[in-house]
Structure formats: C-alpha cells, structure tokens
Chimera marker file (.cmm) of the C-alpha trace (Angstrom):
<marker_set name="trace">
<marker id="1" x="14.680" y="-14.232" z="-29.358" r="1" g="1" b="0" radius="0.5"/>
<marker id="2" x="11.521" y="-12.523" z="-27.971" r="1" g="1" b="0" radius="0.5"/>
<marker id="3" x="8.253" y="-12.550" z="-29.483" r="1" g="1" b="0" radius="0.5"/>
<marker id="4" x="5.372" y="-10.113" z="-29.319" r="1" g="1" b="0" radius="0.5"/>
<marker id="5" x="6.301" y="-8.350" z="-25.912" r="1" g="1" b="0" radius="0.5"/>
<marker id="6" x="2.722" y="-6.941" z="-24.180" r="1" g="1" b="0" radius="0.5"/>
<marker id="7" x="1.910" y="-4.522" z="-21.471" r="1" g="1" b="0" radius="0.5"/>
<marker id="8" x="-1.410" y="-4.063" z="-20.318" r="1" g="1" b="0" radius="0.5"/>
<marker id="9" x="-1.802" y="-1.265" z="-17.536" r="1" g="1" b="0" radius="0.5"/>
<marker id="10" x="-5.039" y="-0.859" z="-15.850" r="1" g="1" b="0" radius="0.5"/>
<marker id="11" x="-5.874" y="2.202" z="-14.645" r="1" g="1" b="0" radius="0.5"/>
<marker id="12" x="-9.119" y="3.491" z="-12.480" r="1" g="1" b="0" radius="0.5"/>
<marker id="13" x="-11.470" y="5.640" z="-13.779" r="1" g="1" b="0" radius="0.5"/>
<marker id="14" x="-12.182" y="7.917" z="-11.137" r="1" g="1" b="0" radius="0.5"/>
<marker id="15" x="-8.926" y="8.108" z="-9.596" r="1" g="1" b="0" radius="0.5"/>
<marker id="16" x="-6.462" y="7.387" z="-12.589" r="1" g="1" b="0" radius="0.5"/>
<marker id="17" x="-4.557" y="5.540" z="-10.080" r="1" g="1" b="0" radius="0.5"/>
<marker id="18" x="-2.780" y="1.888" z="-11.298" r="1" g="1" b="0" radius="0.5"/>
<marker id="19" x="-5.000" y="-0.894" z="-9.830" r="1" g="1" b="0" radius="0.5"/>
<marker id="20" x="-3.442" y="-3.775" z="-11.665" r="1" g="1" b="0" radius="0.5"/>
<marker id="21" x="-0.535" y="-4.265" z="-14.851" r="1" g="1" b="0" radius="0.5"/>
<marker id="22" x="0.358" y="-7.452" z="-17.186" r="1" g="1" b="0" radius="0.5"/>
<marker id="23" x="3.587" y="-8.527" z="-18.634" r="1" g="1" b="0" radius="0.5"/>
<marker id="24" x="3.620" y="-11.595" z="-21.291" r="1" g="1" b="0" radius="0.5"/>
<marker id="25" x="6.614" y="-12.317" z="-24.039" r="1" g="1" b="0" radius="0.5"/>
<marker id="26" x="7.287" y="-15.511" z="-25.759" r="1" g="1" b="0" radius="0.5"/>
<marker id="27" x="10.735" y="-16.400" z="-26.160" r="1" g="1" b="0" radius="0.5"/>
<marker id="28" x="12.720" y="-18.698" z="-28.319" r="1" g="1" b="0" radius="0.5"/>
<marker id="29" x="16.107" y="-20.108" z="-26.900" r="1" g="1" b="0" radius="0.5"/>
<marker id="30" x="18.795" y="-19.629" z="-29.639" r="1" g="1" b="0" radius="0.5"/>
<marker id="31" x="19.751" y="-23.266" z="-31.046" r="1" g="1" b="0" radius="0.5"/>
<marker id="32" x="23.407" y="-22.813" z="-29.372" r="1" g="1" b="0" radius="0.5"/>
<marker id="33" x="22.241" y="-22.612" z="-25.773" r="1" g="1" b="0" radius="0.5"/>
<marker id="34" x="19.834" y="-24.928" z="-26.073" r="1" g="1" b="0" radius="0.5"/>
<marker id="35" x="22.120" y="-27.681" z="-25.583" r="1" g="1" b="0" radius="0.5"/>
<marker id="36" x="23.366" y="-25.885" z="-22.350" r="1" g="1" b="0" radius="0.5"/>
<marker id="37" x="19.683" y="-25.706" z="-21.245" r="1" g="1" b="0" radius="0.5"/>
<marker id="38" x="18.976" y="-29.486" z="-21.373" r="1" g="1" b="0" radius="0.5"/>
<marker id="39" x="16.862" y="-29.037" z="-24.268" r="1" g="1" b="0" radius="0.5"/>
<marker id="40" x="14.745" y="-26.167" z="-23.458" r="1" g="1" b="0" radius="0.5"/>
<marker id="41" x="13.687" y="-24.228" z="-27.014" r="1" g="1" b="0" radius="0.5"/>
<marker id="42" x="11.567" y="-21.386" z="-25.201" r="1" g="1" b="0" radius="0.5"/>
<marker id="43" x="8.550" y="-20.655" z="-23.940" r="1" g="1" b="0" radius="0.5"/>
<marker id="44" x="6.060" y="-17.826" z="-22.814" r="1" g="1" b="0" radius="0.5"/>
<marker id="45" x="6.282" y="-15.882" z="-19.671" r="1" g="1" b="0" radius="0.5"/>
<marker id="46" x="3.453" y="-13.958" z="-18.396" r="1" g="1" b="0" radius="0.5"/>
<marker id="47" x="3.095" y="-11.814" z="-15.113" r="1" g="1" b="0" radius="0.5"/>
<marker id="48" x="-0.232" y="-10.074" z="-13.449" r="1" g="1" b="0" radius="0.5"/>
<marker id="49" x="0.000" y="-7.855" z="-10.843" r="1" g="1" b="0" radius="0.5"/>
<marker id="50" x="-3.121" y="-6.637" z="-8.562" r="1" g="1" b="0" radius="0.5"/>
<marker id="51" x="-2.866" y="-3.580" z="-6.395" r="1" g="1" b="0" radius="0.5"/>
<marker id="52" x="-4.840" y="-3.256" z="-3.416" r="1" g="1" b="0" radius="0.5"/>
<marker id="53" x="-5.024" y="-0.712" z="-0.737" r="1" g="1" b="0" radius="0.5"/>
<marker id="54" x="-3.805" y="2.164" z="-3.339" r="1" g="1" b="0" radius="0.5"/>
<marker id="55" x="-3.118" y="5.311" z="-1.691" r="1" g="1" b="0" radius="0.5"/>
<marker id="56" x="-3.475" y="3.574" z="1.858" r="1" g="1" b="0" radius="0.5"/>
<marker id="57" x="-0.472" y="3.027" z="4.268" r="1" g="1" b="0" radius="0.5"/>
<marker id="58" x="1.099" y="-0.104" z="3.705" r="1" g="1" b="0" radius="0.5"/>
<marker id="59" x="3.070" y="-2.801" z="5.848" r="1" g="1" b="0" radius="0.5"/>
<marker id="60" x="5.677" y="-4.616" z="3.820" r="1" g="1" b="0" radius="0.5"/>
<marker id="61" x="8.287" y="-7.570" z="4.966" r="1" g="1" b="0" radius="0.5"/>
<marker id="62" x="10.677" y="-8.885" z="2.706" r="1" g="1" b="0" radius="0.5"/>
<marker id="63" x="10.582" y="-12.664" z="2.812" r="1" g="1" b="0" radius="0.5"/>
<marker id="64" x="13.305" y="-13.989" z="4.624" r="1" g="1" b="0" radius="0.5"/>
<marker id="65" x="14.224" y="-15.872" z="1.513" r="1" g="1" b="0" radius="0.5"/>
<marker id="66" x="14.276" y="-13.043" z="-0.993" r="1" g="1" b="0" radius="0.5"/>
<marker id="67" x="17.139" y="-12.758" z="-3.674" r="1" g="1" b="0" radius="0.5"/>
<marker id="68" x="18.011" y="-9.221" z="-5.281" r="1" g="1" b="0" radius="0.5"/>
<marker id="69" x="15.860" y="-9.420" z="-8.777" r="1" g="1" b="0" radius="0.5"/>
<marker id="70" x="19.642" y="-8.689" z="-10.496" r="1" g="1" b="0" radius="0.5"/>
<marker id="71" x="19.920" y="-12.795" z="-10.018" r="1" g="1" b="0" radius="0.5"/>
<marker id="72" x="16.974" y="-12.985" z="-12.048" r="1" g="1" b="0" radius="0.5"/>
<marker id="73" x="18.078" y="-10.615" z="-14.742" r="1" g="1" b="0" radius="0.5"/>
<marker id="74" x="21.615" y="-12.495" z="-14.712" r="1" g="1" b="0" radius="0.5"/>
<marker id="75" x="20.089" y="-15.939" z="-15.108" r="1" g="1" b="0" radius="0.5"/>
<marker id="76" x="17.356" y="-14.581" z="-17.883" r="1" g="1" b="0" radius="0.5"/>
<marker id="77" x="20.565" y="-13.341" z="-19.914" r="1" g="1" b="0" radius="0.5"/>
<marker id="78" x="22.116" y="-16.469" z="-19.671" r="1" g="1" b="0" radius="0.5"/>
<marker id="79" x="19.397" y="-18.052" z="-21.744" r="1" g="1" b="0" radius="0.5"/>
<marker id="80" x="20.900" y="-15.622" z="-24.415" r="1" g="1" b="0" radius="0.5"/>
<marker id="81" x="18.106" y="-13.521" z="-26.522" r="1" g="1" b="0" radius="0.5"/>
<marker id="82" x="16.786" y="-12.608" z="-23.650" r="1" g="1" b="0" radius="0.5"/>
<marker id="83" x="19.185" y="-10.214" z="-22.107" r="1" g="1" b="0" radius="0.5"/>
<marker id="84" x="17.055" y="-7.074" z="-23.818" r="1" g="1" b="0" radius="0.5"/>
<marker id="85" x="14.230" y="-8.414" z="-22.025" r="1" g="1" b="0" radius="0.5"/>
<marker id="86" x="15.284" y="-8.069" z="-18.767" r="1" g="1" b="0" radius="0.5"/>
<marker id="87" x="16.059" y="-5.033" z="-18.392" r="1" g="1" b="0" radius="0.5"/>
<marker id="88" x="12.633" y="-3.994" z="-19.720" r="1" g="1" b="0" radius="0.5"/>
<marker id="89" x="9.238" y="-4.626" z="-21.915" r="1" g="1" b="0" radius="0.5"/>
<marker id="90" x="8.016" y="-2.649" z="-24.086" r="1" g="1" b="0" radius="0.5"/>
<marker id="91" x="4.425" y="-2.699" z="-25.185" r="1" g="1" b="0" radius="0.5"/>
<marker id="92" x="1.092" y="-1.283" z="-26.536" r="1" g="1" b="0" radius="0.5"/>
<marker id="93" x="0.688" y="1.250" z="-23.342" r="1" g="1" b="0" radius="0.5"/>
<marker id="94" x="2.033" y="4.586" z="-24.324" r="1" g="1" b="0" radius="0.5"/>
<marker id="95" x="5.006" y="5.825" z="-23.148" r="1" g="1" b="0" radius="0.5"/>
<marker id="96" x="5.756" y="2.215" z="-21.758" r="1" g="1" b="0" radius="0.5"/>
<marker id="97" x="8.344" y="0.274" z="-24.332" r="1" g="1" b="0" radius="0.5"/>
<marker id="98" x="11.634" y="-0.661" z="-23.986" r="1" g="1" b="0" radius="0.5"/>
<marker id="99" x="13.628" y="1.106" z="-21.377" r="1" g="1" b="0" radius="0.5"/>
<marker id="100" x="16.331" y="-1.337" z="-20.103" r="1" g="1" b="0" radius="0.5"/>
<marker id="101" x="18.395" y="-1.970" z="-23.385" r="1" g="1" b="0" radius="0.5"/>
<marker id="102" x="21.388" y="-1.724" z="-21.654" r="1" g="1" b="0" radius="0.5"/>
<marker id="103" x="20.930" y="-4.423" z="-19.891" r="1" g="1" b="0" radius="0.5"/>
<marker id="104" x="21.647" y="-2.993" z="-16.416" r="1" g="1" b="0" radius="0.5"/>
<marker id="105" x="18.718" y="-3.501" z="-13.748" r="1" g="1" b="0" radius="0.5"/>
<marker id="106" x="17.399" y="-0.786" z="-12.572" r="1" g="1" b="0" radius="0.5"/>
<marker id="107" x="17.821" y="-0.305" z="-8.578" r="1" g="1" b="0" radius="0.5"/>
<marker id="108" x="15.396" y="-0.243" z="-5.685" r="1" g="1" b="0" radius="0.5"/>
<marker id="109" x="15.618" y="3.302" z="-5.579" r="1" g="1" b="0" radius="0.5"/>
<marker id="110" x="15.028" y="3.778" z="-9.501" r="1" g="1" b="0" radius="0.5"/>
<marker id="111" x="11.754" y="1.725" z="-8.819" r="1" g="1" b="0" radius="0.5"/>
<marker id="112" x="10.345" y="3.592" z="-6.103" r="1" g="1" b="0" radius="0.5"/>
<marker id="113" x="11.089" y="7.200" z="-7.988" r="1" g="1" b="0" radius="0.5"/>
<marker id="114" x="9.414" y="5.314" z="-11.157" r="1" g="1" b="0" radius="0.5"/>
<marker id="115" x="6.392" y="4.262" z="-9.324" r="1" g="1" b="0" radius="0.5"/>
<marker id="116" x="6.440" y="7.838" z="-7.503" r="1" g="1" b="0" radius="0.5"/>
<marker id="117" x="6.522" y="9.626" z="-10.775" r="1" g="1" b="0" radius="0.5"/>
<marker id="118" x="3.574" y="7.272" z="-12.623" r="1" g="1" b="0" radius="0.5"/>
<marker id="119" x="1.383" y="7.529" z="-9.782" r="1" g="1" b="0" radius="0.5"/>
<marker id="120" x="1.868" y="11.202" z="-10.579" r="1" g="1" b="0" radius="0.5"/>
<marker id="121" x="1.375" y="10.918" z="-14.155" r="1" g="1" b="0" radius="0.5"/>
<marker id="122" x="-2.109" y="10.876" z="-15.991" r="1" g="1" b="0" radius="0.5"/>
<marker id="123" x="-2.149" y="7.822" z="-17.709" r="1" g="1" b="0" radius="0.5"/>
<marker id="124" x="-2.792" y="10.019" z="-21.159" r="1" g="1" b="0" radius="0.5"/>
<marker id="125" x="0.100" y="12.317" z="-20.747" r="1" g="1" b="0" radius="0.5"/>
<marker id="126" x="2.880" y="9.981" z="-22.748" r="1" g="1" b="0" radius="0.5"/>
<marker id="127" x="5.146" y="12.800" z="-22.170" r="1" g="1" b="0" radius="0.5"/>
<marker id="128" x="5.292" y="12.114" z="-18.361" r="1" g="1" b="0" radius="0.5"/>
<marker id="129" x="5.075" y="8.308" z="-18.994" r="1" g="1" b="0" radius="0.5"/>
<marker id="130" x="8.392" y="9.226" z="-21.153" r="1" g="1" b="0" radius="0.5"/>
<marker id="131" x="9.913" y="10.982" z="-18.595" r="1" g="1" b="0" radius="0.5"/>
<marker id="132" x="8.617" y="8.320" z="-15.649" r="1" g="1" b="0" radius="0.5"/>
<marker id="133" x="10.642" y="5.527" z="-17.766" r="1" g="1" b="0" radius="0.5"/>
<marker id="134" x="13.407" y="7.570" z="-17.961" r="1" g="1" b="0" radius="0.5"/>
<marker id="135" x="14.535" y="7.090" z="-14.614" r="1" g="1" b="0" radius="0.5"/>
<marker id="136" x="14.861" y="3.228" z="-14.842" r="1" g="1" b="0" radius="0.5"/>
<marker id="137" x="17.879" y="3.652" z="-16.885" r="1" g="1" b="0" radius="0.5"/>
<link id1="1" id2="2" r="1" g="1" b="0" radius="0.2"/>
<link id1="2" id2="3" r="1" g="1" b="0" radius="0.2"/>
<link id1="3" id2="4" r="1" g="1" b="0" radius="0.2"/>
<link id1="4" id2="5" r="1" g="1" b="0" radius="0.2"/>
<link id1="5" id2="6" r="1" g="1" b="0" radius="0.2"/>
<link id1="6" id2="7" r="1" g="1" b="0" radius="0.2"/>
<link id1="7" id2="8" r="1" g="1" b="0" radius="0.2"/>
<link id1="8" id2="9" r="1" g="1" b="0" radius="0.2"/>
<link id1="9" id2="10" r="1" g="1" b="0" radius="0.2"/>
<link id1="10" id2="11" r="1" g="1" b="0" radius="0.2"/>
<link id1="11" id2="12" r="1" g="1" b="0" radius="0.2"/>
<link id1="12" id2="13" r="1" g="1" b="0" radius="0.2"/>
<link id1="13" id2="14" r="1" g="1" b="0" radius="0.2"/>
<link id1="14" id2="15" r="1" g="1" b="0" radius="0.2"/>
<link id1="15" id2="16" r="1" g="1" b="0" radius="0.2"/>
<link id1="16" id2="17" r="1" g="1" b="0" radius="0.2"/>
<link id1="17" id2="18" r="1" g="1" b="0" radius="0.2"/>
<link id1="18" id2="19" r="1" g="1" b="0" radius="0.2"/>
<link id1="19" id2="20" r="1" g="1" b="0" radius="0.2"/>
<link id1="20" id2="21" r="1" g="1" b="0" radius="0.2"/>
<link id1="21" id2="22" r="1" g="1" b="0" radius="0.2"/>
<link id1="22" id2="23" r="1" g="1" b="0" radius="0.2"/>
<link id1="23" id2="24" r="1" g="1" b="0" radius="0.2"/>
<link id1="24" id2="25" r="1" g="1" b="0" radius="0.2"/>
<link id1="25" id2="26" r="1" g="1" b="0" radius="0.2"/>
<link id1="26" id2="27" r="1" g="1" b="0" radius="0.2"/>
<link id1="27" id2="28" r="1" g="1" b="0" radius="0.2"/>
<link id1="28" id2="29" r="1" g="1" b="0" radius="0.2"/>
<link id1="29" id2="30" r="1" g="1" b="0" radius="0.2"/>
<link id1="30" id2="31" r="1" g="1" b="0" radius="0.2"/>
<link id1="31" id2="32" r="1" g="1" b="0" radius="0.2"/>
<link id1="32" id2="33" r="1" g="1" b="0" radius="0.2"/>
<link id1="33" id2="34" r="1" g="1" b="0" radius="0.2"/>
<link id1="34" id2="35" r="1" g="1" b="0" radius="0.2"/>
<link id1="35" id2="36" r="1" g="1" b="0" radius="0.2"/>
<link id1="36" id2="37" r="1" g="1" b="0" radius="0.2"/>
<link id1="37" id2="38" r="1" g="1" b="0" radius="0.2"/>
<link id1="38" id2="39" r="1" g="1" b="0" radius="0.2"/>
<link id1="39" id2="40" r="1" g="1" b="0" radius="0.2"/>
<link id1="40" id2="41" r="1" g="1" b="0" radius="0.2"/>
<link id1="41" id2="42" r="1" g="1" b="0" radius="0.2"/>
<link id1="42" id2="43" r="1" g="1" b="0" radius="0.2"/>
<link id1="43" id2="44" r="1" g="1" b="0" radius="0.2"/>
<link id1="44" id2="45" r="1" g="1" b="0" radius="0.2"/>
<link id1="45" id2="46" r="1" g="1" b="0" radius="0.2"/>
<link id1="46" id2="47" r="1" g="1" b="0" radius="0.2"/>
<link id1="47" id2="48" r="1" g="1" b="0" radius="0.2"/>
<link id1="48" id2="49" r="1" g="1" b="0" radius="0.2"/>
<link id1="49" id2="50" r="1" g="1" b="0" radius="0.2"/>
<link id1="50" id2="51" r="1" g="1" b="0" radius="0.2"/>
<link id1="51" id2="52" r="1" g="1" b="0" radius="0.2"/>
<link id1="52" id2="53" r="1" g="1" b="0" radius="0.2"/>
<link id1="53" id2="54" r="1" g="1" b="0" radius="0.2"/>
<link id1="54" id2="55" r="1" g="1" b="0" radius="0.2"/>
<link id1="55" id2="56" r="1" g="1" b="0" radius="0.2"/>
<link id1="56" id2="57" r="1" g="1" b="0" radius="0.2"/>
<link id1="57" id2="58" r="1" g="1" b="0" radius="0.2"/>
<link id1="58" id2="59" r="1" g="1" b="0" radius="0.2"/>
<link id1="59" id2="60" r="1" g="1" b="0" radius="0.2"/>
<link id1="60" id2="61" r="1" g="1" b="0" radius="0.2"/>
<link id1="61" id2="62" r="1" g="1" b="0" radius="0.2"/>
<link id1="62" id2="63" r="1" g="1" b="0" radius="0.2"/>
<link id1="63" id2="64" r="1" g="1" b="0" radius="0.2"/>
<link id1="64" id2="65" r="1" g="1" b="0" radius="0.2"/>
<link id1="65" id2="66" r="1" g="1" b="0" radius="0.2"/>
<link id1="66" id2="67" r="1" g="1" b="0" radius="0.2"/>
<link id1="67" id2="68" r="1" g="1" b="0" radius="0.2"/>
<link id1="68" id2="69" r="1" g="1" b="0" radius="0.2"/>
<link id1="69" id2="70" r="1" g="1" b="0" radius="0.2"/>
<link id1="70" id2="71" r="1" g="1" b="0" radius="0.2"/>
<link id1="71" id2="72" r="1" g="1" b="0" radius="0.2"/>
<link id1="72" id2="73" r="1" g="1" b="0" radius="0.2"/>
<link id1="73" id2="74" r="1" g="1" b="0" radius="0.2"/>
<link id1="74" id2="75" r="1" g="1" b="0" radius="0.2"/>
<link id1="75" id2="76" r="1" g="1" b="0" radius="0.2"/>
<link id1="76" id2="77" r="1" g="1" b="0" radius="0.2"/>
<link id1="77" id2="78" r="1" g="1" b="0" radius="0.2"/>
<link id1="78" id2="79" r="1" g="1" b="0" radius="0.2"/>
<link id1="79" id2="80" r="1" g="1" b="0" radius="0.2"/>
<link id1="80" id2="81" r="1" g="1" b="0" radius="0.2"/>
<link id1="81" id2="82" r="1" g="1" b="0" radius="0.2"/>
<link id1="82" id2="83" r="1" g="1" b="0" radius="0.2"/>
<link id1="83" id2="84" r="1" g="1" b="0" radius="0.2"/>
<link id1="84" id2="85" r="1" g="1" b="0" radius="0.2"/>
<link id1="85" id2="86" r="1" g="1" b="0" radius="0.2"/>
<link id1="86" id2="87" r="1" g="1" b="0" radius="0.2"/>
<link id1="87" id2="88" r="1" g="1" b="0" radius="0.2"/>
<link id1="88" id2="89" r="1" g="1" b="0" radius="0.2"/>
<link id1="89" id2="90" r="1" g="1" b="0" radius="0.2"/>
<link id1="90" id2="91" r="1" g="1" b="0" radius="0.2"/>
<link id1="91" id2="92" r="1" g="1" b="0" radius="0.2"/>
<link id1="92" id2="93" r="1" g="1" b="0" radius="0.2"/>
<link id1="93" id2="94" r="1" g="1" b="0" radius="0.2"/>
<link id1="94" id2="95" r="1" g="1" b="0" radius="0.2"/>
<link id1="95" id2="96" r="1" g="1" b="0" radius="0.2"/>
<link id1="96" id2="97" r="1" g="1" b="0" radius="0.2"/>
<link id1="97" id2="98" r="1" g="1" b="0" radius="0.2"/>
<link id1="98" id2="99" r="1" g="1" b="0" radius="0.2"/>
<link id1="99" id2="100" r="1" g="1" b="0" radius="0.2"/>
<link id1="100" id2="101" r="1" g="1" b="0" radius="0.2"/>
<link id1="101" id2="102" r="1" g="1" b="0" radius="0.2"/>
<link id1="102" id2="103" r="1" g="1" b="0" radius="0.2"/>
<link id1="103" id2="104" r="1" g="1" b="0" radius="0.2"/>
<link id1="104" id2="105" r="1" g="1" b="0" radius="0.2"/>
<link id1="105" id2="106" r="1" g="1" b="0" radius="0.2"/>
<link id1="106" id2="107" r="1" g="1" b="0" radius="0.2"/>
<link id1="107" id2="108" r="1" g="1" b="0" radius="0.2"/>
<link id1="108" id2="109" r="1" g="1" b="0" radius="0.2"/>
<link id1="109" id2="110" r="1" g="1" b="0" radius="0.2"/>
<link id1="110" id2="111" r="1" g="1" b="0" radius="0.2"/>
<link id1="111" id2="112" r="1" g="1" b="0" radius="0.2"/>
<link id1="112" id2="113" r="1" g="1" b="0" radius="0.2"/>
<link id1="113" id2="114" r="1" g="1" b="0" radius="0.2"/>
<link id1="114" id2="115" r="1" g="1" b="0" radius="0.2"/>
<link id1="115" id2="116" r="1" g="1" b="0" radius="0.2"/>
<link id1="116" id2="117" r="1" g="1" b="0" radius="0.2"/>
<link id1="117" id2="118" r="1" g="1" b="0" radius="0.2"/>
<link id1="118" id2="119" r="1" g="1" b="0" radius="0.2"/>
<link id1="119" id2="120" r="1" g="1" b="0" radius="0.2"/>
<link id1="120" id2="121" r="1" g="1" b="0" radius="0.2"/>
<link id1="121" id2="122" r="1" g="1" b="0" radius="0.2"/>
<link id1="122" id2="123" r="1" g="1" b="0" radius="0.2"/>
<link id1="123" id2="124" r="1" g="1" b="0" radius="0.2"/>
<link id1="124" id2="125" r="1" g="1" b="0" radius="0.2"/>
<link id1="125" id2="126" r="1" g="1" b="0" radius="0.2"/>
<link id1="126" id2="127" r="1" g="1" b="0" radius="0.2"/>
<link id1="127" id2="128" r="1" g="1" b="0" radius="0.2"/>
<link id1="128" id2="129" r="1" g="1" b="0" radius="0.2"/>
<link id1="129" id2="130" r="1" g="1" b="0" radius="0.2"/>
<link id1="130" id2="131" r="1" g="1" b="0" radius="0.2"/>
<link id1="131" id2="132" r="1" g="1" b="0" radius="0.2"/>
<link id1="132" id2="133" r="1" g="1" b="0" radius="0.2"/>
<link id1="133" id2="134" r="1" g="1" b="0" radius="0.2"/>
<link id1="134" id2="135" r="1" g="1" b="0" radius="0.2"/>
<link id1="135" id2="136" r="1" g="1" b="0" radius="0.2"/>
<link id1="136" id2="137" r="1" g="1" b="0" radius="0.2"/>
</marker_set>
C-alpha cells in the first residue's frame, strides 16, 4: 500500500522554467508477498532531480547498461500495492496527481511531448498542467 505520495516541482522565478522536481512515497508490502520478498515489509522511496543547462543544447548518451524503465515498473508491481504507483504520483503540485492508474508506462515519446508541453505551461495554469499529464496515459 502507498503512503502519503509527494511532488515537489521547483520552478524559476524569472523564467518559470523547471530547475529541479522531488518524488517520495512510503510503501507497505502486503503481508502475502512479503514472504516472497524475503521479509521485506516496505519502505520509503524518494527521488530528486536537478536540471542544469535549461533551455541550452544538450549532449545525451544512454549508458551502455541502460534497461527500458518498463523493467522497473514490472518489478515495482510485483511487490503488489505498488502497481498504481508506477505508473504515476500524484501530489500537492497542481495539476500533477495520479496519471498512470492503468498501470501501463508511458513511452519515450509520451515523455518527451510531456516535458515539451510543461516547459510550455505556466506553472499556475492547472488547466495546461491537466492537459500536459494527459498525454502520459
């Protein structure tokens, strides 16, 4: 079961452009997989991520080890209560809860149009935030 799901973005002032966003849950394992799990009853989970260079042109490599995050989604389900919480967090921002109750992932292509459309967005305008998390599903 998840507990208390929180998303913090950070947004600058001048430029109302994301510099930096937060993900935490807490999680309980249900007592029937726990046995499967070698014990494991839950825990809390908590992600930062800074921005740099925003608006620049970038340089990305995938790492020659990378997985497609789907694995990650798969293995999170398999812990049980936690299959809503893969495909999404909701939290405190506006316009940013839940949008991955169906438990699909979204695709590479969904995230870039979703990052396209919030760097668009004024971080105000829950309408647009709406309509940004709309294309994850």
């Amino acid at each position: 079961m998840v507990h208390d799901p929180k998303l913090d973005v950070y947004v600058g002032k001048q430029d109302s452009k994301i510099r930096r966003f937060a993900i935490s849950v807490q999680f309980d394992v249900p007592k029937q997989n726990q046995a499967s799990l070698r014990g494991f009853k839950g825990g809390n989970l908590a992600v930062s991520v800074d921005l740099a260079g925003v608006g620049e042109p970038q340089t990305i490599q995938a790492p020659a080890s990378s997985k497609p995050i789907s694995d990650l989604a798969n293995q999170l389900r398999g812990l049980g209560g936690l299959g809503g919480a893969a495909g999404g967090l909701g939290g405190s921002t506006p316009g940013a809860t839940s949008g991955g109750a169906s438990g699909r992932t979204p695709s590479a292509a969904q995230f870039q149009r979703y990052a396209k459309c919030l760097g668009a967005a004024k971080p105000g305008d829950t309408a647009a935030l709406t309509r940004c998390r709309a294309l994850l599903k």
